[in-house]
N, C-alpha and C positions, 0 to 999 in steps of 0.2 A: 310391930315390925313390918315394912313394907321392902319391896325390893328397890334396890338404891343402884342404878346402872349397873346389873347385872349383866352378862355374858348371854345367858341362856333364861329358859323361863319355869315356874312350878310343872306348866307339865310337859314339859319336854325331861324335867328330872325327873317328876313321879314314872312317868314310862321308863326311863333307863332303871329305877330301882321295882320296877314292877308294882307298882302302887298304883290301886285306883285314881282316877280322876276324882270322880265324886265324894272320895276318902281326904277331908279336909283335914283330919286328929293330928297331921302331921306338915301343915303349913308352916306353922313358924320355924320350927326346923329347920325347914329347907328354904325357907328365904334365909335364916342366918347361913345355912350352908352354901348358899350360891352366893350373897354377900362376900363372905370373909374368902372364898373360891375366885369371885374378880378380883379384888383388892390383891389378894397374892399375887394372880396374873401381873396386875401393873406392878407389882414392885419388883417381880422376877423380869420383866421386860422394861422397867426404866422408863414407861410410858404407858397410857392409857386410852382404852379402844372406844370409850363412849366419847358422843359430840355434846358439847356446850349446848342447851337449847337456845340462846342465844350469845349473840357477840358480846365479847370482853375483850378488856384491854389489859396487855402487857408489855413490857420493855423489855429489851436486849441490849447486850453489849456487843457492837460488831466484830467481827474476825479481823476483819481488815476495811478498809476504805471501801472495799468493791462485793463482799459477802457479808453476812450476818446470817448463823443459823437462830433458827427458830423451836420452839414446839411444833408439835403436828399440828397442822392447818386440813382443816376437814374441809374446806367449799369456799371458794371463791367467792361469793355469796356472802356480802357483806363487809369484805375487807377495805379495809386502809393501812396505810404504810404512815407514817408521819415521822420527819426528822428533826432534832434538834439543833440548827446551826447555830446556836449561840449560846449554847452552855447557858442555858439560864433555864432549862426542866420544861419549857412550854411547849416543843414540839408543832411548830409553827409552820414547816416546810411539808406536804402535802406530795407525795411521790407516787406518778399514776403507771395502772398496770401498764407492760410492754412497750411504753417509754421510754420510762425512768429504770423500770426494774421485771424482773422476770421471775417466775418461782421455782426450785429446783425442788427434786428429779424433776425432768421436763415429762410429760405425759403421764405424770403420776396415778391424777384421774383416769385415765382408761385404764389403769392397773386395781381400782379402787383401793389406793395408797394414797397418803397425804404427802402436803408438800412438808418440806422444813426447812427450807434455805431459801434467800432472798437475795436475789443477785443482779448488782449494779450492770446496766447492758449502754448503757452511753456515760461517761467518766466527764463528758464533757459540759454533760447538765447539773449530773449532781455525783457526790461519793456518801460514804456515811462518814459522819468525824469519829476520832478517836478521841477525847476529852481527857485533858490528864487532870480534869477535878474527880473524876472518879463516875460521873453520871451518865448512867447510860443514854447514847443517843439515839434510838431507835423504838417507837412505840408503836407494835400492832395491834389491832380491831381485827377480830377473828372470832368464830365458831373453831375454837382448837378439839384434837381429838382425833376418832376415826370417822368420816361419815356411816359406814356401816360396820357391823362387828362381824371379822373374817372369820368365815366356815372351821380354821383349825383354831381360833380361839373358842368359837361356841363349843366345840367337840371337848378342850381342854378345859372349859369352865365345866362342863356335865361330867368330866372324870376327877376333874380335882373338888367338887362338889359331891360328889357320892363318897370321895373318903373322906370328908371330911363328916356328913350325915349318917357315916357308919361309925365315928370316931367313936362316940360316947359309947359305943357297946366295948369299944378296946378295954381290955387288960393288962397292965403293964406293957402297955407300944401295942399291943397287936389284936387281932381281930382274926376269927377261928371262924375258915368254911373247910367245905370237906377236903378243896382241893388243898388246904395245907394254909399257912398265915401269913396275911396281911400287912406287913408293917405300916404304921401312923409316923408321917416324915413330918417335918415342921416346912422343909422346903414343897417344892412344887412334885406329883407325884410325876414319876421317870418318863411316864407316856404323853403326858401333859407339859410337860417343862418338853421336850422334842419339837408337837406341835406348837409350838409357841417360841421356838429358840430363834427363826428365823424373823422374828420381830424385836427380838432383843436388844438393845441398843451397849454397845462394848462398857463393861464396866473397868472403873478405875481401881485400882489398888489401892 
């Protein structure tokens, strides 16, 4: 078991559960605990805070002629945009930054927030098609993701990872200190789903 884009690290949790550093008896443990601790994060958020170590390609389907949302786009830093104007899947049309198109939120980077929208800024070069064979027109080249993991996800990966590394001692849902019990939630724990709500992305019904 190694750590798989976790949140936070072995000893940043060993210190929060007061466990030595040089006390290894309890490493695998806690990489499954911080493991299965991010993964919640992303699926409670609809998105995920680690970056691609490198670029990959994916496709969208446009909003309209003049927008296309995307995944998080971590860094500018390697991108291409490519369109298909011929409904034929080859993505052939090559659309350059601040040109052709722009990325929204605008300043996202000085907020260290990713972009996720792609926005037509002259109508007269180019738009995106709307293809009614069904394929989508728009392929990005991107490092998607966060470029760096934000201070209240680390905080809620080191709390939603200690209950989950105290789980196995629960009994019937719950876990006994003096101050009174613990409950073991399947969801994200109250403190941790908070700092993290503001990255959530609106879910559907």
């Amino acid at each position: 078991m190694t750590l798989t884009n976790a949140y936070t690290t072995i000893a940043a949790l060993k210190q929060e559960l007061n466990i030595g550093q040089a006390d290894t008896s309890y490493d695998v443990k806690l990489e499954t605990a911080l493991n299965a601790a991010s993964r919640q994060i992303d699926r409670h958020c609809g998105r995920r805070f680690w970056q691609d170590p490198s670029v990959v390609q994916r496709e969208y389907y446009a909003d309209n002629p003049y927008l296309c949302s995307t995944d998080d786009i971590s860094t500018t830093t390697g991108l291409v945009v490519r369109v298909d104007t011929g409904d034929d899947g080859t993505y052939a049309t090559t659309l350059t930054s601040n040109t052709h198109f722009v990325l929204l939120p605008r300043n996202a980077d000085h907020d260290s927030r990713p972009w996720n929208e792609i926005r037509i800024v002259d109508a007269d070069l180019t738009s995106f098609p709307l293809w009614t064979s069904g394929r989508p027109s728009v392929r990005v080249t991107a490092k998607f993701g966060f470029a760096t993991v934000p201070d209240d996800v680390n905080k809620a990966c080191l709390i939603q990872a200690t209950q989950l590394f105290k789980a196995s001692d629960a009994v019937f849902g719950g876990l006994s200190f003096d101050a009174g019990i613990l409950r073991v939630r399947e969801t994200l724990n109250p403190m941790a789903a908070a700092l993290v709500e503001f990255y959530a992305k609106p879910r559907v019904a």
